[in-house]
C-alpha positions in Angstrom: 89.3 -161.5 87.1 92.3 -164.0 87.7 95.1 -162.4 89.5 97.5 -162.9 86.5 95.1 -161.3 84.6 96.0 -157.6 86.4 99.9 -156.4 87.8 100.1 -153.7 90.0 103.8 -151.7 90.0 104.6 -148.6 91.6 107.7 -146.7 90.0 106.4 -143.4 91.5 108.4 -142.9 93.9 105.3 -142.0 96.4 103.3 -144.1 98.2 100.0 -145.4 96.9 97.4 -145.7 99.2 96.0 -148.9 98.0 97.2 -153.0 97.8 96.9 -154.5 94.3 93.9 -156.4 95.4 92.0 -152.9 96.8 92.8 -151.6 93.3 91.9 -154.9 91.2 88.2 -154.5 93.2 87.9 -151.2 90.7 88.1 -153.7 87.7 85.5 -155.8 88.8 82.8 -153.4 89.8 83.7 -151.6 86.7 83.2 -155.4 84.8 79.8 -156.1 86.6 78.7 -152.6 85.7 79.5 -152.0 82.3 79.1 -155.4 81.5 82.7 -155.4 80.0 85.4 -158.4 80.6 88.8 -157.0 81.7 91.2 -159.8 80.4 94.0 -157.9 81.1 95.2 -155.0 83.3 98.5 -153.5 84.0 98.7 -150.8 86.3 101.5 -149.3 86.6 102.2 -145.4 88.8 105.1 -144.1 87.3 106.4 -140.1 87.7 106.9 -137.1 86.1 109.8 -137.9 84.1 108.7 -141.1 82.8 104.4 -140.0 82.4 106.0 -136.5 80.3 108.2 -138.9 78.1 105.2 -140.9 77.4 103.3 -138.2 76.9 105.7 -136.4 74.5 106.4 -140.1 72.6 103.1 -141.3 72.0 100.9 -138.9 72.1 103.4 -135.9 71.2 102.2 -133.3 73.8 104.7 -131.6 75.8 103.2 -131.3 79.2 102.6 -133.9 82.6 99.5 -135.6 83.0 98.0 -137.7 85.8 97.2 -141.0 83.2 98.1 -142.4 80.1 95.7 -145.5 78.8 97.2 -147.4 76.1 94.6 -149.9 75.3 96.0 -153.1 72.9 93.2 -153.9 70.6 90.6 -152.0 69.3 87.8 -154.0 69.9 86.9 -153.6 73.6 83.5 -155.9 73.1 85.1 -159.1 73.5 87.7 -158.5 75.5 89.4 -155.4 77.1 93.5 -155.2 77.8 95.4 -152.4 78.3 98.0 -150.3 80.7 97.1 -147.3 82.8 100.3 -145.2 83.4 99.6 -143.6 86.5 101.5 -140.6 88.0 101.6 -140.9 91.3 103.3 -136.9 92.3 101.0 -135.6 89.6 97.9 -137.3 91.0 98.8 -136.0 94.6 99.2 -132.4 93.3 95.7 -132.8 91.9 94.6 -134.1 95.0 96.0 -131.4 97.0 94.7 -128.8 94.4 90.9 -129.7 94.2 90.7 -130.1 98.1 90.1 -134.3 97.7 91.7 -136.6 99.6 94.6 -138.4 98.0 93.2 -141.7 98.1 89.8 -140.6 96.2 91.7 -138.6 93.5 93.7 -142.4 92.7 90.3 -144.0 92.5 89.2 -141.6 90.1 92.5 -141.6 87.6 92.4 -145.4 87.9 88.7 -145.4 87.7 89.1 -143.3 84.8 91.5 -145.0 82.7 89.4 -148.1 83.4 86.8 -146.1 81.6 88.8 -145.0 78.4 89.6 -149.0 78.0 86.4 -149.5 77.4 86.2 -146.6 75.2 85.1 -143.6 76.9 86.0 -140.5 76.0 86.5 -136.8 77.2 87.1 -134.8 74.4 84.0 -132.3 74.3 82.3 -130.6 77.5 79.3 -133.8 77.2 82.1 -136.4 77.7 83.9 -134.8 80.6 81.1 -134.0 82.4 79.6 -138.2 81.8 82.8 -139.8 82.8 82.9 -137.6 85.9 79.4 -138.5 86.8 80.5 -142.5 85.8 84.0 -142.0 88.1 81.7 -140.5 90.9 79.3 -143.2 90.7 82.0 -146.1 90.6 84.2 -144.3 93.3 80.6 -144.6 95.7 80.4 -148.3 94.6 83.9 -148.8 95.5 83.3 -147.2 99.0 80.2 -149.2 99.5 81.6 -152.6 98.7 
């Protein structure tokens, strides 16, 4: 993956515990794995205000969430592009919630959103439960590298 082919912002307000090329390694272990070509990735780690507006325009739910994947073709075959909204206080409440460290509960949301690109899903109990075993599995590849 190019460099101009992924951009990193942080409009959190929190400090993320990663650079733009520790987080762009995600992509390509996710590319090698899945056998998937990220052409384009914006990341961007946003907070509450701005993740429950996008939540409430586009998807019209009424509530904060830690990541909003907007992905900007449908056919994620040829060529995947998208943006992962991020929230940054969310993620850390999650973090602090589930007992994880903060900088493995920003792998997983990233991790995650990389996998809805490509067109996983988590809508039934099956789904959750396969892209938690993929985050966990791409979160130990991350750690390994």
């Amino acid at each position: 993956m190019h460099s101009e082919s992924f951009q990193f912002y942080n409009h959190s307000g929190i400090e993320i515990p990663f650079s733009a090329e520790q987080l762009k390694r995600t992509i390509v272990i996710l590319q090698k794995h899945e056998n998937r070509n990220y052409s384009y990735v914006e990341l961007v780690f946003v907070d509450e205000k701005k993740i429950l507006d996008l939540n409430r325009q586009y998807l019209g739910h009424d509530y904060l969430t830690d990541i909003i994947t907007f992905t900007y073709h449908g056919d994620s075959s040829i060529s995947v592009e998208g943006t992962l909204f991020c929230c940054g206080p969310q993620i850390k409440r999650q973090s602090d919630e589930y007992g994880t460290a903060y900088e493995t509960e920003v792998l997983r949301v990233v991790i995650h959103g990389l996998l809805h690109l490509i067109g996983y899903d988590d809508r039934t109990v099956n789904q959750k439960r396969e892209m938690t075993s993929l985050e966990d599995r791409y979160i130990k590849l991350y750690r390994d590298s």
